[in-house]
C-alpha positions in Angstrom: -28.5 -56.6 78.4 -27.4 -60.1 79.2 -26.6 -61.5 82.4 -22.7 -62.3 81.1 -20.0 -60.7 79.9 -19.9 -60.7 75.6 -17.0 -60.6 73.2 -16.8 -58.6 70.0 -14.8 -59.3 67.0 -14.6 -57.9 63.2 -14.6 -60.6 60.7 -13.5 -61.2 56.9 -15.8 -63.2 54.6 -15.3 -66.2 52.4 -11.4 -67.3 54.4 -12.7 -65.6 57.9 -10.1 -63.5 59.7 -10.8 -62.1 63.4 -9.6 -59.2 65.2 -10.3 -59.2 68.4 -12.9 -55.1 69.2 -13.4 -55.6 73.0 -13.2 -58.7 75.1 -15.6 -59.2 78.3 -18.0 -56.3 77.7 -19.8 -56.0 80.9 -24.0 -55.9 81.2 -25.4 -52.3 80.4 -22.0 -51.3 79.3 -21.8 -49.7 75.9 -19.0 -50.3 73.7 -17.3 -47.8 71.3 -18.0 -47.6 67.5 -16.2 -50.5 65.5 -16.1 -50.6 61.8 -16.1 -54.2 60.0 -14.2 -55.1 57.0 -16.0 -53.7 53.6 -16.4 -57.7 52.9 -16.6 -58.7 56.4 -18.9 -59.0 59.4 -19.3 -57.7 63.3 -19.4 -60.9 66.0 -20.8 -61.6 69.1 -20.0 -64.3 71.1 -20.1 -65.1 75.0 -17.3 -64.5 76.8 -14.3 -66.8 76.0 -16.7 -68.8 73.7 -13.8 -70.1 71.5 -12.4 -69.3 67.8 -14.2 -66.5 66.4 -13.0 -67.7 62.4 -15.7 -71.2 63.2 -18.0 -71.5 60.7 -19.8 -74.4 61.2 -21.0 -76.0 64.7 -19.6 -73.0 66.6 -20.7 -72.3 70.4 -20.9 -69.5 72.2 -21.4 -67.7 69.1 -24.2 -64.8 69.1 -24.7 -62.9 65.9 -23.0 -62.3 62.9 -23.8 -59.0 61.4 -23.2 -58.4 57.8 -21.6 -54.6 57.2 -24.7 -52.4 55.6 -22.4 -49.9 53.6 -24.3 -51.0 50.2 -27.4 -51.1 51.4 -26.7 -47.4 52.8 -27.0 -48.5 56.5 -23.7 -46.9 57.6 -24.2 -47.0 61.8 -25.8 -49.2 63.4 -26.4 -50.1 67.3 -26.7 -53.7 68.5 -28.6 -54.3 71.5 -27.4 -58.1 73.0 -30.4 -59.4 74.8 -32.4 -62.6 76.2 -35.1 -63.7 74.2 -38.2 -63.9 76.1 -39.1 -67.2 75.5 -36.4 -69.7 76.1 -33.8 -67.2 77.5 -31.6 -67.2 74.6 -29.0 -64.6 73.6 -30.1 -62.5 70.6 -29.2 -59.6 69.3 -31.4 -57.0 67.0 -29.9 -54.2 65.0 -31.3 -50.4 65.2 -30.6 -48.5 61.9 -29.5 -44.9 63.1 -28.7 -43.2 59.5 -30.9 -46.1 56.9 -31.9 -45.0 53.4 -35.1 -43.8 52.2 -36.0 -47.4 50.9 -35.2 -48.6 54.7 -38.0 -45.5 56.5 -41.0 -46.7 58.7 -39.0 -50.4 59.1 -38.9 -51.6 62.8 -35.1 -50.9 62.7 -34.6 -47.8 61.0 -34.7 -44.5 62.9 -35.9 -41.5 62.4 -33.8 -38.6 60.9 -33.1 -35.9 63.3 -35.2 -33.0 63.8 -33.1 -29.9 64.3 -36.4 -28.4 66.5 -36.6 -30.7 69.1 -35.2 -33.8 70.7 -36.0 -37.4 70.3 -36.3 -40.5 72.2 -36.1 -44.0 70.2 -37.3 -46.3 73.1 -36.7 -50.5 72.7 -38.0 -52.7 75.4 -36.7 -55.8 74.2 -34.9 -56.6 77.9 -38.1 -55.9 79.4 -40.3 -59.1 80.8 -43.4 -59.3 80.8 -44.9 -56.7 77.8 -47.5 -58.5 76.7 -49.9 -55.6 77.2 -47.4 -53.2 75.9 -46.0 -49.7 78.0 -47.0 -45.7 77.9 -44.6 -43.1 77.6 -44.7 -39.3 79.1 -43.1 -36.2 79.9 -42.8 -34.1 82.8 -44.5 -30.7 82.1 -46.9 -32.4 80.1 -50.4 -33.8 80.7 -51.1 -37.5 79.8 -49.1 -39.9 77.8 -47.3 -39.2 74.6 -48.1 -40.6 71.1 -45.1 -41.9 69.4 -43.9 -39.2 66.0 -45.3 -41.3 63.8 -49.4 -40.9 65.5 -50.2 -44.6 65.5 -51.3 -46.0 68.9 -49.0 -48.5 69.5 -47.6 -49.2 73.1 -43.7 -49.8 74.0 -43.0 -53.6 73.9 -41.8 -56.7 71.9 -39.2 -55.6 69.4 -40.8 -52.3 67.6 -38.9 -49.3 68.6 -41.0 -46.2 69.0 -39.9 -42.6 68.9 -41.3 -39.3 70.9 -40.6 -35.7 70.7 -39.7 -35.1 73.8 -39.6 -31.4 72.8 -37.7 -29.6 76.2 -38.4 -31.9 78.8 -35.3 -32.9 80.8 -37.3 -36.6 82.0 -39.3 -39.0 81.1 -41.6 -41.9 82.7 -42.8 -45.1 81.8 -46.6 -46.2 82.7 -48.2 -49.6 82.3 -50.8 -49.8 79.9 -53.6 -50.0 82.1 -52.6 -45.9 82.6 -54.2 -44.9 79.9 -53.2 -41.1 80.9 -50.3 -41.4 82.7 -51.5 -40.2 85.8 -50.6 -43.1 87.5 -47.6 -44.2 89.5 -44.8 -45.0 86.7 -43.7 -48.3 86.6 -40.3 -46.5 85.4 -38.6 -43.2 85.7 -37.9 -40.7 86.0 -35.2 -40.8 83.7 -33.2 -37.8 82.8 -32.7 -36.9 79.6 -30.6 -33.8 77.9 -33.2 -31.5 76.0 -31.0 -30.7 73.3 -32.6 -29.5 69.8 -31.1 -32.3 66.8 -30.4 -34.9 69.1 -31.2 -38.2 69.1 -30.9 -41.1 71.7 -31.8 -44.8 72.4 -33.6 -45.2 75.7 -32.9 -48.8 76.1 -35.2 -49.8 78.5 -34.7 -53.6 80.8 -36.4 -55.6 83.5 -39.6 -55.7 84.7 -42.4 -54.1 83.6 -43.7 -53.7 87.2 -39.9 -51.9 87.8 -38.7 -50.9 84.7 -35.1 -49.2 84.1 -33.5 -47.5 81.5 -30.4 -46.7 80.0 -29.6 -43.3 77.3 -27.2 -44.1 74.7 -26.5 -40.6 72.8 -27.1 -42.1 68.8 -24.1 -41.0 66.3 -23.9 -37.7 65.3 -24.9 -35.9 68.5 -21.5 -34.5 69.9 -20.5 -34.9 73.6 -23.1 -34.4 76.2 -25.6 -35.0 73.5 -25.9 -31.6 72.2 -27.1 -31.6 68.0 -24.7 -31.8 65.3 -23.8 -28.8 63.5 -26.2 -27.2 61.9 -27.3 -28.0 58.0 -25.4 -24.8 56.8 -22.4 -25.5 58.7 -22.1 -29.5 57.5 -23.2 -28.4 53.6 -20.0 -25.6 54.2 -17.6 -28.7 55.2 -19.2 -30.8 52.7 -18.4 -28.1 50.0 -14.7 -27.6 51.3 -13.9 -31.8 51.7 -15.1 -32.1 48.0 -12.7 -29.8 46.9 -10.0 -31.0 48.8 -10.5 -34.5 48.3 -11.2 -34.1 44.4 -8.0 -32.4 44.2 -5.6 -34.2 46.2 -7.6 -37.9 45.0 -8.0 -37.0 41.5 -11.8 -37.8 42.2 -14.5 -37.3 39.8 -17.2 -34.5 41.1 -19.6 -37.1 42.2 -17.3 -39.6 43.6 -15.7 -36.9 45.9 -18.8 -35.0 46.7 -19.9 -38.6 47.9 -16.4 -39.1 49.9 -16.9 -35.5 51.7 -20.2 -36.4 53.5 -18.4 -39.7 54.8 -15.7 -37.6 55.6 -17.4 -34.6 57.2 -20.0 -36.9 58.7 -17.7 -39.6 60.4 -14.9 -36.4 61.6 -17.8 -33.5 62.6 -18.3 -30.6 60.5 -16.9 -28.0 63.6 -13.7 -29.8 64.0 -12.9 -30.0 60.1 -13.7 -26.4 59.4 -12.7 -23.1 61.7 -12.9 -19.8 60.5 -14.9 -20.9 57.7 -11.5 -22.6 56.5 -10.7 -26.7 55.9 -8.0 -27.5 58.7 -4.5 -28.4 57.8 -5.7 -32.3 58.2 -2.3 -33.4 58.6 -2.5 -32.0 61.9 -6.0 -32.9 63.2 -5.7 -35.6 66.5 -4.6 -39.5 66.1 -8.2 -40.8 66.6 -9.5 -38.0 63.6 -6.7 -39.6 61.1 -8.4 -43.1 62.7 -11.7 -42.3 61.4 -11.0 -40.5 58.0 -9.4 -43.7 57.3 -12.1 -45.7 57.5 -14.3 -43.3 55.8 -12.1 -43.5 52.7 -12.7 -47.6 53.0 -15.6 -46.9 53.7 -16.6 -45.0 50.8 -15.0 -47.8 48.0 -18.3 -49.6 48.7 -20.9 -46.7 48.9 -18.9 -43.9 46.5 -17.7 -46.4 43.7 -14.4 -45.6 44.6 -11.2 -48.3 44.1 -8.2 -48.4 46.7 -6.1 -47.3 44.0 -7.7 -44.0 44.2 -6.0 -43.6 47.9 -3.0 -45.5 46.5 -3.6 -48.5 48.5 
């Protein structure tokens, strides 16, 4: 949501190593998922700001984010903004799978309901909210109350989340609408009314013109449709155990923990068919990509050691 282009990098701790995730990211362009070292970090820096390894008097840099894997925060989406008081780039993290020590925070989300969509709206681009935004529906009268019934408008850095039940838009009213009858100051925008999902509306400029952009949050396949449903992940859960306690030599916990990273980071309908595991030496290039860094991943959160995976 800033005016110029960014850089991202993954970083090592302690001796800092940098490789290089995407170079000149665009405004309102939204990156791919990029995993950081176990004891590393995820950087942001303006574009061509200089050696991503500096430590000390560094320009150009943006945020270092620490990895959350031991704290349990396992995805996370950064939204790169201007502060609205001297202009400054910032970044603030949204939590999209936190642990139950972590729920009702301003970053953490909340879990998916598998009855109805929901929005998580951040107005943190947005000028101007010093009296705070309303959010409704179309097919419903008046504005919506946020899932959590407290009476707090959109604005400064709180994220809110609606049921936005089967609607397919939604609009954005100043606060002086108290019923949303009003002419929006944003909106329509379209969302997909898709039962499980989840999405960021993301909302920048003006509060007298407000715009938005919907960012699908992990875990909702393509087109934003829900995840498979509880049965079908515990089935693939059950399966992966197995597999991975046998071929691993894990104990019961460890590999029931290194399933759900697994299943959760591949998709429970690609890993089983026919109520079968997949031969997962054949699944795709970019699967094999993201099982690997669910098995590094799960050294910090399953107690696992690299040995385990002969590495």
């Amino acid at each position: 949501m800033l005016d110029e282009p960014v850089d991202l990098y993954v970083i090592t701790d302690g001796v800092r190593e940098a490789w290089t995730v995407e170079s000149s990211v665009a405004p309102l362009a939204v990156t791919e998922f990029a995993r950081p070292p176990v004891e590393g970090r995820y950087l942001i820096t303006t574009e061509g700001a200089g050696d991503p390894t500096c430590v000390v008097d560094c320009t150009g840099h943006i945020s270092e984010l620490a990895n959350g894997f031991a704290e349990g925060i396992l995805t996370r989406t950064v939204l790169i903004y201007a502060d609205a008081d001297d202009g400054s780039a910032s970044a603030f993290e949204i939590w999209e799978d936190a642990g139950p020590d972590d729920a009702g925070t301003t970053n953490a989300m909340p879990l998916a309901d598998p009855t109805t969509t929901l929005v998580s709206v951040s107005a943190l681009a947005v000028s101007n909210t010093d009296f705070g935004m309303r959010f409704s529906v179309d097919g419903a009268e008046g504005c919506l109350t946020n899932i959590t019934g407290d009476t707090r408008l959109i604005g400064g850095n709180q994220v809110l989340t609606y049921d936005t039940g089967q609607a397919s838009s939604f609009t954005i009213h100043g606060n002086e609408d108290q019923d949303c009858t009003g002419e929006p100051v944003g909106g329509p925008v379209s969302v997909d009314a898709v039962p499980g999902a989840r999405y960021h509306g993301i909302l920048y400029g003006d509060v007298s013109a407000v715009e938005a952009l919907i960012v699908p949050m992990a875990g909702n396949p393509e087109g934003g449709a829900a995840t498979a449903d509880p049965a079908a992940r515990d089935e693939a859960v059950a399966l992966m155990t197995e597999e991975v306690g046998t071929v691993f030599g894990l104990a019961d916990s460890n590999a029931a923990c290194t399933a759900e990273l697994l299943v959760d980071a591949i998709g429970a309908d690609v890993l089983v068919v026919d109520g079968e595991l997949v031969d997962l030496d054949s699944l795709p290039g970019e699967n094999v990509d993201l099982a690997g860094g669910a098995l590094v991943e799960s050294v910090e959160v399953c107690g696992n050691t690299p040995a385990d995976f002969g590495g």
